[in-house]
VMD Tcl script that draws the C-alpha trace (Angstrom):
set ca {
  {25.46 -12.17 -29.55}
  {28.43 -14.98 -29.79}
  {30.38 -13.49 -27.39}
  {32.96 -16.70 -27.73}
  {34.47 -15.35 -31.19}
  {38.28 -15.33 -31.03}
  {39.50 -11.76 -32.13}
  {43.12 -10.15 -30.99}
  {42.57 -7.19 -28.77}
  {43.71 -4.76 -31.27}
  {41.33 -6.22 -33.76}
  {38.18 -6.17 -31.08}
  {39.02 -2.76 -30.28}
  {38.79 -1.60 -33.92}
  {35.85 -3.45 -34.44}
  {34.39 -1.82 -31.35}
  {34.93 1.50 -32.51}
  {32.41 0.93 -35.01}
  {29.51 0.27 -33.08}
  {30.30 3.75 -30.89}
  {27.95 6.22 -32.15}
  {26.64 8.46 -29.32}
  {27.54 11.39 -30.48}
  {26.19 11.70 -33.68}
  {22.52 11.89 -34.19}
  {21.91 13.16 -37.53}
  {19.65 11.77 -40.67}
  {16.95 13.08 -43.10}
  {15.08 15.80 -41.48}
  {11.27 14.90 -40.24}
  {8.67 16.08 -42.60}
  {6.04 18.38 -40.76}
  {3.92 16.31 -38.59}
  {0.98 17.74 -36.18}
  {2.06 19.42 -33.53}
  {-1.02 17.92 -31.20}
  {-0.49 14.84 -29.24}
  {-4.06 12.58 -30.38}
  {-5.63 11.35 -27.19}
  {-9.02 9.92 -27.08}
  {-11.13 7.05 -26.45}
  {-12.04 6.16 -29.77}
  {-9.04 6.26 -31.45}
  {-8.59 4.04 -34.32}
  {-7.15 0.58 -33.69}
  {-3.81 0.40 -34.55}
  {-2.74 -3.13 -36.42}
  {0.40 -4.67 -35.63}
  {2.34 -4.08 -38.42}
  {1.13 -0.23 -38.79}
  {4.12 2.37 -39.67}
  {5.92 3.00 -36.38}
  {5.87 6.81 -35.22}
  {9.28 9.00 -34.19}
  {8.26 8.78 -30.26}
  {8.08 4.67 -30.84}
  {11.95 4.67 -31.21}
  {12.67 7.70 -29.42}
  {11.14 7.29 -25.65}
  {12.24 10.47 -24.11}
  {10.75 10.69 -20.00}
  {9.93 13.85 -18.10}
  {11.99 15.58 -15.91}
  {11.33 14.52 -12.43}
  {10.50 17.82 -10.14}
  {8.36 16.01 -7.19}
  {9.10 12.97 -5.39}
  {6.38 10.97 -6.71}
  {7.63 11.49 -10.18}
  {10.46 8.71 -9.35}
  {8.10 5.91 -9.40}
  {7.46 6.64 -13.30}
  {11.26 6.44 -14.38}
  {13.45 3.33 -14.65}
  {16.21 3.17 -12.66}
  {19.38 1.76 -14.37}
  {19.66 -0.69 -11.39}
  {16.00 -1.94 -12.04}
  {17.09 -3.33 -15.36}
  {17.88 -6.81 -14.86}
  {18.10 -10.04 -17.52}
  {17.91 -13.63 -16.46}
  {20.80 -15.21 -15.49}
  {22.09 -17.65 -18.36}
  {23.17 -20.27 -15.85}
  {20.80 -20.19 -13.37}
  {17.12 -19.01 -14.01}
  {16.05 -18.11 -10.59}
  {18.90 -15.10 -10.95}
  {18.66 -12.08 -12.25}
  {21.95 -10.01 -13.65}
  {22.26 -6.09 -13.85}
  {22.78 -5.01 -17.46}
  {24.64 -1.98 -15.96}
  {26.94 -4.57 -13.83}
  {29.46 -2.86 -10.48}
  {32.44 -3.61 -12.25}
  {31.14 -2.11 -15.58}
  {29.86 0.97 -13.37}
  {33.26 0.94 -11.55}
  {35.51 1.73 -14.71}
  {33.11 4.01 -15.68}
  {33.80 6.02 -12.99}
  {37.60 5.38 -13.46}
  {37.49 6.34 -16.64}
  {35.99 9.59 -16.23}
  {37.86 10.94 -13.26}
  {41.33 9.33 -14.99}
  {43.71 12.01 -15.62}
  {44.43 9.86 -18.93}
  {41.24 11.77 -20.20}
  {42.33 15.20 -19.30}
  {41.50 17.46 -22.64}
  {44.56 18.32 -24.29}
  {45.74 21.85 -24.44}
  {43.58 22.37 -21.51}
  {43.88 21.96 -17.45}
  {40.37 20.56 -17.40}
  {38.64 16.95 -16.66}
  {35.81 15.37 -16.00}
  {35.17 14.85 -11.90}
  {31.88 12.99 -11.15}
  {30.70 14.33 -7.96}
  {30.02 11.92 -4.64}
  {26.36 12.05 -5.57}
  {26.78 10.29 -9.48}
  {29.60 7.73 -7.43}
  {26.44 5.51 -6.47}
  {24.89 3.42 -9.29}
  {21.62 3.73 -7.70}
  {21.37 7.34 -8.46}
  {21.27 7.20 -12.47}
  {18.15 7.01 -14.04}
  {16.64 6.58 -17.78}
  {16.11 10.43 -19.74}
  {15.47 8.49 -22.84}
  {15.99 5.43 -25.27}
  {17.31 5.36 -27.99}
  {15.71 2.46 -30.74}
  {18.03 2.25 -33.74}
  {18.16 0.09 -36.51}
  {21.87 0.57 -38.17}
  {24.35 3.20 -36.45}
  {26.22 4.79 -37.52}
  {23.84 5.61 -40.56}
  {21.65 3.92 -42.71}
  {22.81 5.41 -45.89}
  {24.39 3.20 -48.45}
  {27.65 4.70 -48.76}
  {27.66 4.61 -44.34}
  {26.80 0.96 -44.65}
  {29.45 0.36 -47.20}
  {31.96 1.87 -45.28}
  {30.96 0.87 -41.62}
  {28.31 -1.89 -41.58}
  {25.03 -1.85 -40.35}
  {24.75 -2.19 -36.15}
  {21.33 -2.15 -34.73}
  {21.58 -1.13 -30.73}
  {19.45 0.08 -28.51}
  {21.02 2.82 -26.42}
  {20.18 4.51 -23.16}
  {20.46 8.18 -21.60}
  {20.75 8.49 -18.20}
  {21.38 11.09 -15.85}
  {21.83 11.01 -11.94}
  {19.07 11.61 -9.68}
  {19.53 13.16 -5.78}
  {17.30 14.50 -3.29}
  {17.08 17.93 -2.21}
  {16.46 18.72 1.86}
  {12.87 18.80 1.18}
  {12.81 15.14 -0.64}
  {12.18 16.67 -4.33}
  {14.48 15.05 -6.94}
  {17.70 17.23 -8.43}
  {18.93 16.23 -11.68}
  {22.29 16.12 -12.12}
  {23.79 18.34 -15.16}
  {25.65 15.29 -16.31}
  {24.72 12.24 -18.54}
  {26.22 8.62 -19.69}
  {24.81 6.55 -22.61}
  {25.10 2.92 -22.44}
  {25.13 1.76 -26.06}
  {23.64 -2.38 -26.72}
  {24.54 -4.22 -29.53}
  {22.75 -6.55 -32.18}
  {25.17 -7.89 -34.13}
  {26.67 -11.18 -35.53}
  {30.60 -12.10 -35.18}
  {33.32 -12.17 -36.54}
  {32.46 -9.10 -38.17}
  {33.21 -8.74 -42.11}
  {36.84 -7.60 -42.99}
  {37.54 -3.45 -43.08}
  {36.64 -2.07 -46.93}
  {40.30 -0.51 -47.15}
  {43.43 -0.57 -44.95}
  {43.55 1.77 -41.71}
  {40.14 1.06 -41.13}
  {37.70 -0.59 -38.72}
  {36.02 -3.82 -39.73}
  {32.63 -3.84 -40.80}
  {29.99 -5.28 -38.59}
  {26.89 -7.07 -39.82}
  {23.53 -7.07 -38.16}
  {21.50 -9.53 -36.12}
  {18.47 -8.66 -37.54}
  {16.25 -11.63 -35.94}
  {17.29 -10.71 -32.71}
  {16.51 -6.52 -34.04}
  {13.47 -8.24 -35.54}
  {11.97 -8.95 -31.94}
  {13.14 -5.84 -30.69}
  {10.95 -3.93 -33.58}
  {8.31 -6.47 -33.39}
  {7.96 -5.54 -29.36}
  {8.04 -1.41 -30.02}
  {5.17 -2.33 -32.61}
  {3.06 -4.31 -30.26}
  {3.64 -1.66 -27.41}
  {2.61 1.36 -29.77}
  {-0.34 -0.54 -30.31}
  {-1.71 -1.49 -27.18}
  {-1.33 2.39 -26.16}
  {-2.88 3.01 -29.27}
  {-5.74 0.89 -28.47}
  {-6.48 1.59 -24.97}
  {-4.79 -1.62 -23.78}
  {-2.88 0.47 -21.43}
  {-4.62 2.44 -18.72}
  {-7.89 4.07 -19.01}
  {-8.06 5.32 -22.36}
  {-6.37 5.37 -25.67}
  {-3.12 7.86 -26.45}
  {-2.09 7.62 -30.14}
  {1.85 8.33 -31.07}
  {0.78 8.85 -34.98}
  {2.28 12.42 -36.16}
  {2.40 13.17 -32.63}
  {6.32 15.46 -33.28}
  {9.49 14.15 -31.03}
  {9.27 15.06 -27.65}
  {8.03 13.76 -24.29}
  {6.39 10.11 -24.67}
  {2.91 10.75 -25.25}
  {2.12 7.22 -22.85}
  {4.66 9.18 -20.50}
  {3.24 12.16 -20.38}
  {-0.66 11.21 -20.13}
  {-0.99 10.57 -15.94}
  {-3.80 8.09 -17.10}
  {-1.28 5.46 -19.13}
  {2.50 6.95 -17.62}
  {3.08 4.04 -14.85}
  {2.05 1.20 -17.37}
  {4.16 2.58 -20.48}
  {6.82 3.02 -18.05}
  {6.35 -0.91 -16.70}
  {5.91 -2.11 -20.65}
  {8.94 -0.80 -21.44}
  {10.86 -1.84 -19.39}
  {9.85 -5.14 -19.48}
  {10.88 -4.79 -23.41}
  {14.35 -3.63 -21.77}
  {14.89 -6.58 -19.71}
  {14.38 -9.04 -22.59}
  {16.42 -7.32 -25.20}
  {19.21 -6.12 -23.37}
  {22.33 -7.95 -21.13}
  {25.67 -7.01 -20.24}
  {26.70 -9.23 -22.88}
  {25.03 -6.73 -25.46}
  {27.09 -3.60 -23.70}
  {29.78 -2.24 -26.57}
  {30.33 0.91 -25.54}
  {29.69 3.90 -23.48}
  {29.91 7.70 -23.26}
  {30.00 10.36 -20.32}
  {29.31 14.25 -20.76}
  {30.05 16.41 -17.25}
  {32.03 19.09 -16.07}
  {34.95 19.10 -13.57}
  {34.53 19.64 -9.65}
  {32.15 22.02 -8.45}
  {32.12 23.76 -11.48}
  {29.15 24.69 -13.97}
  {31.34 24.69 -16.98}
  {33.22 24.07 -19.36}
  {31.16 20.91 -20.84}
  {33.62 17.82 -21.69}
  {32.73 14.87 -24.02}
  {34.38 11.53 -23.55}
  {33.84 8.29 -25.54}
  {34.00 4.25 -23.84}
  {35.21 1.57 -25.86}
  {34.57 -1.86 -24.80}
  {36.96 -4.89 -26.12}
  {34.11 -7.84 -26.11}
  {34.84 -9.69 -22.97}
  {33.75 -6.75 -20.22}
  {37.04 -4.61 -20.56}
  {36.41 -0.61 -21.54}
  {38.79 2.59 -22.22}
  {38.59 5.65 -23.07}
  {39.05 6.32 -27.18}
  {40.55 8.71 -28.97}
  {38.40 11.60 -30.23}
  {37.16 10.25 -34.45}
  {38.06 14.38 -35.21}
  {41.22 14.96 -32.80}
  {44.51 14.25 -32.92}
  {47.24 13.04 -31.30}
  {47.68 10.55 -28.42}
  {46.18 12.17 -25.67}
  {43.17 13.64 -27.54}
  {40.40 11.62 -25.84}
  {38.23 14.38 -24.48}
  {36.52 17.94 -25.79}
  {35.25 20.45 -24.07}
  {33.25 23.80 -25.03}
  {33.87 26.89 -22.49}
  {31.77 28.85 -21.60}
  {31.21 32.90 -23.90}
  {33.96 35.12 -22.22}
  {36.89 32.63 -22.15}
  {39.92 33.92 -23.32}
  {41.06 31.72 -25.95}
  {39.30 29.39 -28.63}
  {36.06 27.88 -27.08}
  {36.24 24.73 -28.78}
  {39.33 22.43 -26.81}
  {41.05 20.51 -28.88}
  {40.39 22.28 -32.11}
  {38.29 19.45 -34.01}
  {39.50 18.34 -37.94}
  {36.05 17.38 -39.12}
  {35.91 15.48 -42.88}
  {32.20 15.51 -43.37}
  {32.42 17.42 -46.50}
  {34.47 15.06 -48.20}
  {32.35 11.30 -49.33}
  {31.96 8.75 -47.11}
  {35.18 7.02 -45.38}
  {36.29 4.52 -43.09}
  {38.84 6.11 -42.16}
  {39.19 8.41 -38.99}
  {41.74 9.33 -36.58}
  {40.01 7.19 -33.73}
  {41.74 4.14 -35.48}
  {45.26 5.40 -36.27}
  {47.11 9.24 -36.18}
  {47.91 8.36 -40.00}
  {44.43 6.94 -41.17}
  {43.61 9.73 -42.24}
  {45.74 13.09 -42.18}
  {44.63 16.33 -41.43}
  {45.72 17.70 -44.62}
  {43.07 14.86 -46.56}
  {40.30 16.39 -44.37}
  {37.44 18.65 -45.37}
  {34.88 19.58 -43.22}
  {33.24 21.92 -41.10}
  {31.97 22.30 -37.32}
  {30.36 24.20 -34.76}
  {33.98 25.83 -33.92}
  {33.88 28.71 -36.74}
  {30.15 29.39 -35.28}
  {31.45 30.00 -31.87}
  {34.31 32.47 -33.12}
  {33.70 35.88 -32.69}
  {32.31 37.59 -34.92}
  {30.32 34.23 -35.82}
  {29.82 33.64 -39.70}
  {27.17 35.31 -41.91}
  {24.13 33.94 -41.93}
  {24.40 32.28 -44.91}
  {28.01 30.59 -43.90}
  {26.27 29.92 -40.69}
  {23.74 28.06 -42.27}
  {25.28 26.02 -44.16}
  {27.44 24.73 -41.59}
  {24.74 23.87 -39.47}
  {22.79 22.28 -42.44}
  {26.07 19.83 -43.02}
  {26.08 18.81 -39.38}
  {22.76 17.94 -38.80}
  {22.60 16.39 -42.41}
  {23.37 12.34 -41.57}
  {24.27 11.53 -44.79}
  {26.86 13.85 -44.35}
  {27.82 14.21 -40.67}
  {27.79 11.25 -38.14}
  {30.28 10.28 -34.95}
  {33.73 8.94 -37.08}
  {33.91 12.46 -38.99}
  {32.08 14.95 -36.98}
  {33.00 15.83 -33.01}
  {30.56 15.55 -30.35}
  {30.41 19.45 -29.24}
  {29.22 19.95 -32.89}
  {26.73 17.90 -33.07}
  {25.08 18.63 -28.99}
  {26.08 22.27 -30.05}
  {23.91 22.58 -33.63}
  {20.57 23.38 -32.72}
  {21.43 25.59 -29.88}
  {23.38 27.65 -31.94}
  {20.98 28.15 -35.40}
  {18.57 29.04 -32.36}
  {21.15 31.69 -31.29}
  {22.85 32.99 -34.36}
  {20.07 32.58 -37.21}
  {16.63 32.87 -34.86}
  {15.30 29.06 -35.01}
  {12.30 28.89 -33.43}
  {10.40 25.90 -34.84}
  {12.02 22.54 -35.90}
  {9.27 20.27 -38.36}
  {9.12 16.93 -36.41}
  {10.30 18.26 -32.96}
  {7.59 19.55 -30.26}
  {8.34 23.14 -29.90}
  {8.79 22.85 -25.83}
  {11.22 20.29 -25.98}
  {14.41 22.70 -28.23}
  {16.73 23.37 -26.27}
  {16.70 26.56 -23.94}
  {19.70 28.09 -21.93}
  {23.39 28.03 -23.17}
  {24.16 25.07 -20.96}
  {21.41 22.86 -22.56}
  {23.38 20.74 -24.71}
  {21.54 17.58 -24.58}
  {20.71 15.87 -27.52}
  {17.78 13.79 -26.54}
  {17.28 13.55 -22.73}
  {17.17 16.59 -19.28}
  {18.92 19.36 -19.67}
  {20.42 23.01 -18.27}
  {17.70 25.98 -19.18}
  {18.94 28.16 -16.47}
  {16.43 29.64 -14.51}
  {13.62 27.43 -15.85}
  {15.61 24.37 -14.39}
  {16.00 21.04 -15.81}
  {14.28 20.28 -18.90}
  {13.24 17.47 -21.40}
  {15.17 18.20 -24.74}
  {15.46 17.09 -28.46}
  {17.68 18.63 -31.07}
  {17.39 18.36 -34.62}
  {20.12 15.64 -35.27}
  {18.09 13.42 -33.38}
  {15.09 14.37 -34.95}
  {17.02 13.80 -38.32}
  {18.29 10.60 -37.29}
  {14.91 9.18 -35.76}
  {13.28 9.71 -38.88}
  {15.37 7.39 -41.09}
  {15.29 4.85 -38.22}
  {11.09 4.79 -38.64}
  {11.87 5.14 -42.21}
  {14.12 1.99 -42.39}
  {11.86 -0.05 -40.31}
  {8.76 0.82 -41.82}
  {10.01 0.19 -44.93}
  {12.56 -2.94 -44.78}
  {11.08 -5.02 -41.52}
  {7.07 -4.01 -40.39}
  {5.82 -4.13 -44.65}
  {7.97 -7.74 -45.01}
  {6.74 -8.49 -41.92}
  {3.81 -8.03 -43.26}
  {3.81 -9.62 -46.66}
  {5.19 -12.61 -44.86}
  {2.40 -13.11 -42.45}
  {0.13 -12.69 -45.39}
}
mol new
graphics top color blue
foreach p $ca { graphics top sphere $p radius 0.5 }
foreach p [lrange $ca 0 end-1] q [lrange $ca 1 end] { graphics top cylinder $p $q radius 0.2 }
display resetview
């Protein structure tokens, strides 16, 4: 990534605002895909350019519950990339001073939610860098969709993005999971970026796609040797295997050399060069609600901030929260003006209070499902259906409670039990699990590995678009 170009800070910031999509996790829904996980020694060989599968994108781990269990994660602080200068070094890609106004940000009373005497307060624990850990990776080839009229509007921005949640020990040595997680979101782009389509917009970035290229050309090669028994004692096949737990991750036999192969693939994709942006979702001080949501901007030379909610309005709205059933009072804080029913458009409120007005908005959100009484079904539905739809719904017109909230509350309101493409034991479970795609809340059961349908949605156009655009010219050019 040329890291040297010469933008003004307010023009780096814009431009940064388009590669933050952490929120948002929604594109065409999976077609139903076996539900069985194919493990055997004589699998087929897999060829290098074979279709890529949703858990080749999408690596989610397993929740850690004994202390052995630790030696199969990746620590953030074990990702390291070469040092530029001086080859014998090693750099973090998750560097102190990076970690530092992470921190800042989150506890900064800047990021208060507005209308609301709550914040985010990390406790002592998540303060140490050496307590987060990897839930899941993210592999995706154009945020913040890969639909024309997105790419039109925004640009195309490969990244590869990672969940992580802090780890602790309890008296007897067993890991705890923290009920809080950060994404750090790595960029694949060239600069300077193209100019915005219309005024009050963000510019448009354009991919790197030789440097995505290797990326895809490394999942490939790592799908296949798991496919062909390349790593540990037998074969494990990710073909129509649905979203859930890493089949490599979860087979004892192959777990500790999927877990080394990718993050070997980490160390030579990523840097703290790559690092655009970042995202925290916690709670305040020893308290088990209400959730908040925050979005990290960073400016291109190793500078973040917090940014103003896509959806929310006004200076101070950086942060939502959703409280918890009982609270007097809406439970959606700030109210969210979603525009996802309206076609595609630059323009958001993360960029400017007049890009785009309230009154110009149309859209929907996981607010009215919250109200009580909730929606008929059939309202219900289809306001679920638009949020999880990522031609319609993605981070710069839909908020983030929405989109963690979607598939937790068709499960609640219209009796989802079964998701094509997802693994049934991986849907979220308790009213505090409102993980997209890595460990969370379900109550009694504990922590637990999670997927929701937006990320489901989204993974499959990201196989889609690979599949068809890079592995088959891959392939015709090597022919």
């Amino acid at each position: 990534m040329n890291t040297s170009a010469v933008l003004t800070s307010r023009y780096v910031k814009l431009a940064v605002l388009g590669i933050f999509v952490v929120s948002m996790a929604c594109r065409k829904e999976l077609s139903g895909e076996s539900s069985k996980s194919e493990t055997a020694p004589g699998a087929a060989q897999a060829q290098p350019n074979a279709p890529l599968s949703a858990n080749d994108v999408s690596w989610l781990f397993p929740v850690p519950t004994r202390a052995a269990d630790l030696a199969n994660l990746i620590a953030v602080r074990d990702v390291t990339t070469q040092n530029p200068q001086d080859p014998s070094k090693r750099d973090p890609i998750w560097p102190d001073s990076v970690f530092e106004q992470f921190l800042a940000i989150a506890n900064s009373a800047q990021v208060q939610v507005a209308g609301a005497n709550a914040q985010i307060s990390l406790p002592t624990e998540a303060r140490s860098i050496d307590t987060w850990f990897i839930a899941g990776v993210r592999i995706d080839a154009g945020a913040p969709g890969l639909s024309e009229d997105i790419r039109a509007q925004f640009g195309q921005l490969p990244e590869i993005r990672l969940i992580i949640q802090p780890i602790i020990k309890n008296p007897d040595g067993s890991p705890k999971v923290l009920d809080i997680a950060g994404h750090l979101i790595f960029n694949f782009i060239n600069l300077p970026p193209d100019p915005p389509p219309t005024a009050d917009c963000s510019v448009r970035f354009q991919p790197d796609m030789n440097a995505f290229n290797s990326v895809v050309a490394d999942v490939a090669a790592l799908r296949t040797k798991l496919n062909n028994g390349q790593i540990g004692s037998h074969a494990v096949s990710t073909v129509g295997v649905p979203l859930g737990i890493h089949p490599g991750l979860a087979d004892p036999a192959t777990a500790s050399g999927v877990r080394n192969e990718m993050l070997l693939l980490l160390e030579k994709h990523l840097s703290a060069l790559r690092l655009g942006s970042m995202a925290i979702a916690g709670l305040p001080a020893n308290a088990p609600a209400p959730w908040i949501f925050l979005s990290i901007v960073g400016d291109g030379t190793g500078h973040f901030s917090a940014v103003h909610g896509p959806t929310l309005d006004g200076d101070k709205q950086f942060a939502e929260m959703l409280t918890p059933a009982g609270t007097k009072g809406p439970r959606v804080v700030p109210d969210p003006h979603t525009d996802n029913l309206n076609p595609i458009t630059c323009k958001n409120a993360a960029v400017s209070r007049t890009s785009l007005p309230v009154a110009q908005r149309n859209g929907v959100s996981t607010s009215a499902v919250f109200a009580t009484p909730a929606p008929v079904a059939d309202q219900t539905k289809q306001i679920l259906d638009t949020i999880a739809d990522p031609t319609k719904s993605f981070f710069f017109n839909t908020d983030c409670v929405s989109c963690h909230t979607e598939t937790s509350r068709a499960m609640v309101l219209l009796k989802v039990t079964d998701v094509p493409g997802i693994n049934p034991a991986v849907l979220p479970a308790g009213q505090w699990d409102l993980r997209n795609f890595g460990w969370g809340d379900a109550g009694k059961a504990g922590m637990q590995a999670t997927v929701t349908r937006p990320t489901a949605n989204e993974t499959s156009s990201v196989v889609s678009f690979i599949n068809s655009d890079l592995l088959n010219k891959q392939a015709v050019l090597n022919h």
